[in-house]
Each structure stands twice: as structure tokens, then as C-alpha cells.
C-alpha positions as CSV (number, residue, x, y, z in Angstrom):
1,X,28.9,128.5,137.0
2,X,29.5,127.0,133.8
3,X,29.0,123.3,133.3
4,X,32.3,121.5,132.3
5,X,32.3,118.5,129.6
6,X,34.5,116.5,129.8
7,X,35.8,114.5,126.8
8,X,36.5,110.9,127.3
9,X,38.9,109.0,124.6
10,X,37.2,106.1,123.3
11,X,38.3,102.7,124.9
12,X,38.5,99.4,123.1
13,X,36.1,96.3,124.1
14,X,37.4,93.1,124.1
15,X,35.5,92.0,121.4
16,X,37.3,94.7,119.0
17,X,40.4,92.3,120.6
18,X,39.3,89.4,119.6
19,X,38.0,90.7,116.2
20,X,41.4,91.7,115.1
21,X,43.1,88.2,116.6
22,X,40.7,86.4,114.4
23,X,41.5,88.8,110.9
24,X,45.1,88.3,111.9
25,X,44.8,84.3,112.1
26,X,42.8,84.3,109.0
27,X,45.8,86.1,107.1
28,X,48.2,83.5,108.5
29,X,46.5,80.3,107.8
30,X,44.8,81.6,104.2
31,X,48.4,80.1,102.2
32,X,47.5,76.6,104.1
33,X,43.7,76.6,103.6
34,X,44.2,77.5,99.7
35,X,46.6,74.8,99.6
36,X,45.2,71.9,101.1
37,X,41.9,72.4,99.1
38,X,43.9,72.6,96.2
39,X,45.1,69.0,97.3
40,X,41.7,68.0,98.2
41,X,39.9,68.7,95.0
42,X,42.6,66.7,92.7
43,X,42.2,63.5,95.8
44,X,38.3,64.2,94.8
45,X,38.8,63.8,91.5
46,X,40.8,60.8,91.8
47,X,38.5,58.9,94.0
48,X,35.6,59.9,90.8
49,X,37.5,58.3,88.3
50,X,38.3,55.3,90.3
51,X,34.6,55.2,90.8
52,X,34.3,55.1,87.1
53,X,36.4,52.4,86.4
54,X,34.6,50.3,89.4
55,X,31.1,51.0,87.6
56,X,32.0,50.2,84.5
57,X,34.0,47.1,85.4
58,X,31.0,46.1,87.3
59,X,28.5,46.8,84.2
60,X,31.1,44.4,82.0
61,X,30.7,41.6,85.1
62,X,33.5,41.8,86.1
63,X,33.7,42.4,89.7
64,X,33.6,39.3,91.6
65,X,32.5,38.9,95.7
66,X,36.2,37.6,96.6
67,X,38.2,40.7,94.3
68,X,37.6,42.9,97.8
69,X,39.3,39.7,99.8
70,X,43.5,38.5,99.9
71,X,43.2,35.3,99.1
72,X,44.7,33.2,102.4
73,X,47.0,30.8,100.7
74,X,47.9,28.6,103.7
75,X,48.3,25.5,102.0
76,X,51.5,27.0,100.3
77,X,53.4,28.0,103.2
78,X,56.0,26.1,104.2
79,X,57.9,24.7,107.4
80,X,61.4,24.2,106.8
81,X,63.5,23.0,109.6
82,X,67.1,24.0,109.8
83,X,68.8,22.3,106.2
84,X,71.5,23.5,104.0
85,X,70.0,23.4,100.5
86,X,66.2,24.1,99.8
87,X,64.8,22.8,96.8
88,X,60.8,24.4,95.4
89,X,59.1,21.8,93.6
90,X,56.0,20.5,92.6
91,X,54.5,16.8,92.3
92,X,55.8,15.4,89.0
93,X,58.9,17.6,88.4
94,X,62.3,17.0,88.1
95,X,64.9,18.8,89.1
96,X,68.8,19.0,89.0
97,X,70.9,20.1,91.6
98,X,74.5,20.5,90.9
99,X,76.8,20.5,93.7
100,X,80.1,21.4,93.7
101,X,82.9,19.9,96.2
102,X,86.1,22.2,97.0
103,X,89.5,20.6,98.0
104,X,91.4,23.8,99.7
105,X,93.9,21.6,101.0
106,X,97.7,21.1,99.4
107,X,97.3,17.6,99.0
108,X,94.6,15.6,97.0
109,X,91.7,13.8,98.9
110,X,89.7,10.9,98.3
111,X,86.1,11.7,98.1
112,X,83.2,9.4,98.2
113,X,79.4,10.3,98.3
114,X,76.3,9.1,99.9
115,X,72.9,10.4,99.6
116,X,70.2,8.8,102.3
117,X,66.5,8.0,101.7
118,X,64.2,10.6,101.8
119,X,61.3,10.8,104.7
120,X,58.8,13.1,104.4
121,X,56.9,12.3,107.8
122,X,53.5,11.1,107.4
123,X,52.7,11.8,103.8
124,X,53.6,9.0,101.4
125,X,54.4,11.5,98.9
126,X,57.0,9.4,96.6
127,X,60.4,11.4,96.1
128,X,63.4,9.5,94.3
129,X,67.2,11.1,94.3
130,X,70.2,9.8,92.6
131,X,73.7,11.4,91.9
132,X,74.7,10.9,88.3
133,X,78.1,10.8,88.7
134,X,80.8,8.3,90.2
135,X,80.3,8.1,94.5
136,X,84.0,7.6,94.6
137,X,86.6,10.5,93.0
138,X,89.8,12.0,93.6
139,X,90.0,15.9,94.0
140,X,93.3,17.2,93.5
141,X,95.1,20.3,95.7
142,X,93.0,23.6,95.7
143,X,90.9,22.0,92.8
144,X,86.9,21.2,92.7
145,X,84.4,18.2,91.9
146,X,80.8,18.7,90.4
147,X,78.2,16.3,91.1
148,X,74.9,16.6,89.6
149,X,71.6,15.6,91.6
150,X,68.6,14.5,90.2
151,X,65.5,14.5,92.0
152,X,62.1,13.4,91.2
153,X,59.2,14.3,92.6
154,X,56.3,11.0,92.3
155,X,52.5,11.3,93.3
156,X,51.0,10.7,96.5
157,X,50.4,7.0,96.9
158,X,53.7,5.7,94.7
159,X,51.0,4.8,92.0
160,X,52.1,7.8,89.5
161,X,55.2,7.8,87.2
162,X,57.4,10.7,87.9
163,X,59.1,10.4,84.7
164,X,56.2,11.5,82.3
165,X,56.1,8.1,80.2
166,X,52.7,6.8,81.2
167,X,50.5,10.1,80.6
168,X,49.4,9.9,83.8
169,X,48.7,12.8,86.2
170,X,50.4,12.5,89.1
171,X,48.3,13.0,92.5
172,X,48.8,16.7,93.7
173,X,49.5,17.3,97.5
174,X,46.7,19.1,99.4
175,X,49.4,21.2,101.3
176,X,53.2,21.7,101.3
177,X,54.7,18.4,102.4
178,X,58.7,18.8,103.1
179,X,61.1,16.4,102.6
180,X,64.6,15.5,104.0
181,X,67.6,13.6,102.8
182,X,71.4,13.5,104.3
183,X,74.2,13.8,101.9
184,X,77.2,12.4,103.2
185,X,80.6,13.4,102.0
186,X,83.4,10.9,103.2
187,X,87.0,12.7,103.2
188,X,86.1,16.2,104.0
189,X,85.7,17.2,107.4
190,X,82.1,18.4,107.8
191,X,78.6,17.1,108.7
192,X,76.3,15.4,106.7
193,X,74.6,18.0,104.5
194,X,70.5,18.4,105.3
195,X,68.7,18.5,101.9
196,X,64.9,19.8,101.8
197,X,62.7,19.1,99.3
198,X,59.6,21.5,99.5
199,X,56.7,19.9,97.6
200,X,53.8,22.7,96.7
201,X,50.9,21.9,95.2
202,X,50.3,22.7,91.8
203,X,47.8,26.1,92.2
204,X,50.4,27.8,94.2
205,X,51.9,30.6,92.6
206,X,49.5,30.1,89.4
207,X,49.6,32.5,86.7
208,X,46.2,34.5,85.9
209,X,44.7,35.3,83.6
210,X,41.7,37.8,83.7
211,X,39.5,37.3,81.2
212,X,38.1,40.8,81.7
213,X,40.5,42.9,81.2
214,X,39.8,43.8,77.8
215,X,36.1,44.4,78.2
216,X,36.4,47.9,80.1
């Protein structure tokens, strides 16, 4: 009797599976790969030239130990409690605050001004306000007043002349010291206004210069 071969039709392993999973995921993520290390090489090449810069900055002595830190300015933060006018300022300026009164009513009012001492707690930081203009005025119906409000900001100690005239430097504050003063307006029918006076010392918000700027 003859023998009889029989043919079997070739099967696929799982391996030839996963072989053909892993071509097809290659095809699908190749757009993304290409891309990114597009993106990649021009970060690299950044980051050199940034390097470059650092090096050569450094080889001009520039690069100081506290450039790598913020600076932690607390001395020139502020605590303001509640007050309707602010005022910055520094030990031996003067400034001018006009104000400006509003009659809304139909009928004229008689106006007249106070302004109260200043305190500012336990510092004896020296701070001297005066209004220019006449306390006592007339404002006519829907019209307006101006008063101007000089303040002047003395040393620490009352020993210093805020005006300038004796040369003298006036002794800075070591942190901000905030002052308070009431204005009173008699004939209107509101509060007395809070004024703050915010005293910084002089190295806050400096200007700098970098001297090495032009050696790179």
C-alpha cells in the first residue's frame, strides 16, 4: 500500500505576531520620534550656548556666589492697615498730595479741614504734614475744592532736617516703618480720612548697575 504525505499549511508562531505588532508601532510613532528629536537637538543647542555665555562671564569675573540666589528683600515689605490714601516715601523726601473735595449737593457747604499728628508706633521716625491752603472754605453747588498736602519725611531721631538746608544726611530706617494721620473734613458727611505714610529705606527698589556687562 502506498504511503500517503500529507501536506500541512504552514502556521504562524506568536512571535511572527508580535514581530509584525512591533513594525506596525514603529511606523506609527516614527512622525513623533523624528519630531521630538528635532525639538531636542535645537533645546541642546540652546542649553550650549547658554553654557557659553556662563563660561565666558565667569572668565571676565563676573559671576558672583549670590547671582544663583533672589535676594529676600524683607525689610521693604510693608504692613499697611486698612487707610484710604497710601503714600511711598523715603527718609528725607517730600511729597505733595493734592486732594480734592466734591460738593454734589444743590446748596453750598462750609468746609473746614483738620489734619491730626502723625504716630508711627514705636519708631521715632520724624514725619511733618501741613495743608497749604486755607482750613476754612466755601464750596459752592456741584462744584470742587483742591487742597494741597505737603508731607515731609525727617530722620530717625528728629536730629536731621527734612528740608535739605543743612547738608545733612538724614538717618535711613532699617525697615519699612508706617505712619498714620486722620484728616478730618467738617461739613461733609463722612469719616475721618486714614492717611498712611509708608517709609522705605533708601536701598529698596535701587537701580543697578552692572559693571560687567560690557566685558562679555
Amino acid at each position: 500500500m502506498p504511503t500517503q504525505i500529507i501536506r500541512q499549511s504552514p502556521i504562524s508562531t506568536g512571535a511572527d505576531t508580535m514581530a509584525a505588532m512591533e513594525t506596525l508601532a514603529r511606523d506609527v510613532v516614527r512622525p513623533w520620534a523624528d519630531a521630538f528629536d528635532s525639538w531636542r537637538g535645537g533645546v541642546e543647542e540652546m542649553m550650549a550656548r547658554s553654557g557659553t555665555m556662563a563660561r565666558s562671564r565667569d572668565g571676565c569675573g563676573c559671576r558672583c556666589p549670590e547671582d544663583d540666589c533672589q535676594r529676600d528683600e524683607c525689610q521693604c515689605s510693608c504692613c499697611v492697615a486698612d487707610s484710604d490714601l497710601v503714600v511711598e516715601a523715603r527718609v528725607g523726601e517730600q511729597r505733595v498730595v493734592p486732594i480734592v473735595i466734591e460738593n454734589k449737593w444743590r446748596r453750598r457747604r462750609e468746609i473746614e479741614v483738620q489734619l491730626s499728628d502723625w504716630h508711627c508706633g514705636d519708631c521715632d521716625l520724624q514725619i511733618d504734614g501741613k495743608i497749604v491752603d486755607p482750613l476754612k472754605f466755601m464750596i459752592e453747588p456741584c462744584g470742587e475744592h483742591k487742597l494741597m498736602l505737603i508731607i515731609s519725611i525727617g530722620g530717625r531721631g528728629g536730629s536731621n532736617d527734612p528740608t535739605g538746608k543743612t547738608g545733612r544726611v538724614p538717618k535711613d530706617v532699617e525697615t519699612c516703618v508706617v505712619c498714620y494721620a486722620d484728616l478730618r473734613i467738617k461739613g461733609c458727611d463722612i469719616r475721618p480720612i486714614r492717611i498712611a505714610v509708608a517709609v522705605l529705606p533708601c536701598d529698596c527698589g535701587a537701580y543697578r548697575v552692572d559693571c560687567c556687562q560690557a566685558c562679555c
